[in-house]
C-alpha positions in Angstrom: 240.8 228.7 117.4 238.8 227.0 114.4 235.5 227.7 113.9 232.7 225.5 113.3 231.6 225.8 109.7 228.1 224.5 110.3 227.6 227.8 113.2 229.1 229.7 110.3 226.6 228.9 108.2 223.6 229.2 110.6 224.4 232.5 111.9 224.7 233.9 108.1 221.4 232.8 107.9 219.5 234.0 110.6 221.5 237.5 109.8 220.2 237.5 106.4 217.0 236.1 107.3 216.5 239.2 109.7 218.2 241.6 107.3 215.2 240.4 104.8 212.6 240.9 106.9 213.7 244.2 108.5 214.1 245.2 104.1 210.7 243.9 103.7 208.9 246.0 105.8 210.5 249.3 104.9 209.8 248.8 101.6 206.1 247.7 102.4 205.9 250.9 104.6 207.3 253.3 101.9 205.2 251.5 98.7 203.7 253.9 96.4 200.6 251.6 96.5 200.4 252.4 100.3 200.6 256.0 100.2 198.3 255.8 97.2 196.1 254.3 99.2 196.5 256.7 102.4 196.2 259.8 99.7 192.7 258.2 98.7 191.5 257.6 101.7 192.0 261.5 103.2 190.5 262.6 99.7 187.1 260.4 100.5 187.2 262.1 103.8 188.0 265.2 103.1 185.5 265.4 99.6 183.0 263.9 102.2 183.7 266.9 104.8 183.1 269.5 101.9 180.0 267.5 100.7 178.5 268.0 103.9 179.2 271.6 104.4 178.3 272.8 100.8 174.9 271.3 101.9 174.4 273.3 105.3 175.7 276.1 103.5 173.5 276.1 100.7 170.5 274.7 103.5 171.5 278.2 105.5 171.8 280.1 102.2 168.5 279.5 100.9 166.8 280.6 104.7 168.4 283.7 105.1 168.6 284.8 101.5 166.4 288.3 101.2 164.3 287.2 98.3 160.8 287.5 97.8 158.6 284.2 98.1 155.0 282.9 97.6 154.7 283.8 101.4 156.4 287.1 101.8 153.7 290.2 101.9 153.9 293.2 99.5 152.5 296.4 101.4 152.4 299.1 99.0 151.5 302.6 101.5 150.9 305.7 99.6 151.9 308.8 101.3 149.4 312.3 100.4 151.9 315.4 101.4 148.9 318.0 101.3 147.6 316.0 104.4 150.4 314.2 105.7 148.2 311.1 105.8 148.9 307.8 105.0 146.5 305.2 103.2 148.2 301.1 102.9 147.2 297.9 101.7 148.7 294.3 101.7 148.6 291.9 99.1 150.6 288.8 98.1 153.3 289.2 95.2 152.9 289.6 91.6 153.9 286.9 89.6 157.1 289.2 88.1 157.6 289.5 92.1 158.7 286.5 92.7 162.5 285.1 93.5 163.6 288.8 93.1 166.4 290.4 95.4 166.0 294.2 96.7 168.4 295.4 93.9 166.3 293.0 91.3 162.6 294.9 92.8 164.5 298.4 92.3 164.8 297.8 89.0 161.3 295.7 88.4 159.6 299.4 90.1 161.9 301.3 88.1 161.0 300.1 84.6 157.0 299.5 85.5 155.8 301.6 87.9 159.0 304.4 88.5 156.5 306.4 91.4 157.1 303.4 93.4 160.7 303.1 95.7 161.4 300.3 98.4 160.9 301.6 102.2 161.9 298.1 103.8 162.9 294.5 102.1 163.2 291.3 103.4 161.8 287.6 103.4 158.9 288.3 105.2 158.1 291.4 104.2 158.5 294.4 101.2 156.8 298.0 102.2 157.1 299.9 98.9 155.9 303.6 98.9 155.1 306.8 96.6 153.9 310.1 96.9 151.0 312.5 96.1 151.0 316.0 96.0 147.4 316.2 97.0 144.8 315.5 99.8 143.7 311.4 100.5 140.5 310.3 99.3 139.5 310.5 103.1 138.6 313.9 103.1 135.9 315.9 102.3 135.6 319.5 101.3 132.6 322.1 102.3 132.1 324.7 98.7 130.0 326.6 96.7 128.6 325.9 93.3 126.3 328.2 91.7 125.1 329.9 94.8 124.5 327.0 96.7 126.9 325.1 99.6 127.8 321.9 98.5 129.7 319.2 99.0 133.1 317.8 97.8 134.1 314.2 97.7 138.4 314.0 97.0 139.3 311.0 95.0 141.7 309.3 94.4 143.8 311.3 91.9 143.0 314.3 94.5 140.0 315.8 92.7 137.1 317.1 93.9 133.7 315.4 92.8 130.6 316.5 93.6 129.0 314.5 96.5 126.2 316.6 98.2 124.3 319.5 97.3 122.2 321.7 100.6 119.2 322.6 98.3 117.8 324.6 100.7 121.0 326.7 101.3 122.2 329.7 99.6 125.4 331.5 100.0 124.4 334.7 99.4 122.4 334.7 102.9 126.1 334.0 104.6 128.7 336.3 105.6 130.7 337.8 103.5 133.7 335.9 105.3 131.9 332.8 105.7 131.2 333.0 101.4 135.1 333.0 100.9 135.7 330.3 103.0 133.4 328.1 101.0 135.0 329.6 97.5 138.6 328.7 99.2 137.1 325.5 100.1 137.1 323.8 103.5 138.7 320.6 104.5 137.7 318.2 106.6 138.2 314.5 107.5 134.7 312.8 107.5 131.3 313.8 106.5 130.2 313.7 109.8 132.7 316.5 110.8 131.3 318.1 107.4 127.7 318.4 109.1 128.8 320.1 112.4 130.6 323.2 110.5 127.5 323.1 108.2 125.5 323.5 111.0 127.5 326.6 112.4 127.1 328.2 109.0 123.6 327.7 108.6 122.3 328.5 112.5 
């Protein structure tokens, strides 16, 4: 059987013609300018993902981060172990204060004022305390000072100053037990309360 040559020729064609195309687009699919191209494309994305949580992170960083601030309150509270009382105040932060963590404040209180230690630390607030071996300048103390009952005002450092002298009063007219009570000294927490034991002593 003879074969056409012209069929011959046409069929070699359309084989090489699909042999081409099928060639073309492997190579097209496996290009290193396409997988280049795929490779940058999931870097944008993924550079964009990080970009975006770096930013909440450092957004959620900055609001929960214990540091003091222009709005977070100092309360310093200043416990007095002879009476077991406890005298506070409130202020906003010293200038030196500020942007400092609790470990950063220990070390701030431990190189200016080393009395002072940290109770509580946060944003918000800071409660710092110390100690005094000594009565609060709330109280008051009933005495005797050359023969006469007086009255003590404690300060601040726990001292006793002068406050009130009973002119009319002397403590040689008192009992002998009443006389070393007012030697010893006696405490109380206003001068009001002051006045009623006066009264006791002198009636």
């Amino acid at each position: 059987m003879k074969r056409n040559p012209l069929l011959v020729v046409v069929m070699t064609s359309v084989i090489v013609l699909v042999l081409g195309a099928m060639g073309g687009y492997y190579l097209s699919e496996n290009s290193p300018n396409k997988k280049l191209k795929y490779r940058d494309d999931n870097t944008s994305l993924d550079r964009s993902d990080n970009k975006d949580r770096d930013s909440e992170n450092l957004e959620l960083s900055l609001t929960d981060k214990k540091i003091i601030g222009l709005g977070t309150m100092i309360e310093y509270k200043t416990i007095y172990l002879e009476c077991g009382h406890e005298i506070k105040r409130t202020s906003k932060p010293e200038k030196d204060m500020l942007s400092l963590t609790q470990e950063q404040l220990e070390g701030y209180l431990a190189n200016n004022s080393p009395e002072w230690f940290i109770e509580e630390f946060s944003k918000d607030k800071v409660i710092i305390y110390t100690e005094k071996n000594h009565l609060c300048p709330n109280h008051f103390i009933i005495g005797e000072k050359n023969g006469k009952i007086v009255i003590f005002k404690v300060n601040e450092k726990g001292e006793k100053v002068l406050h009130k002298i009973l002119k009319d009063t002397s403590t040689s007219t008192l009992k002998k037990v009443d006389q070393e009570k007012l030697k010893e000294g006696i405490v109380v927490n206003s001068e009001e309360e002051a006045g009623q034991i006066l009264e006791n002593f002198i009636s």
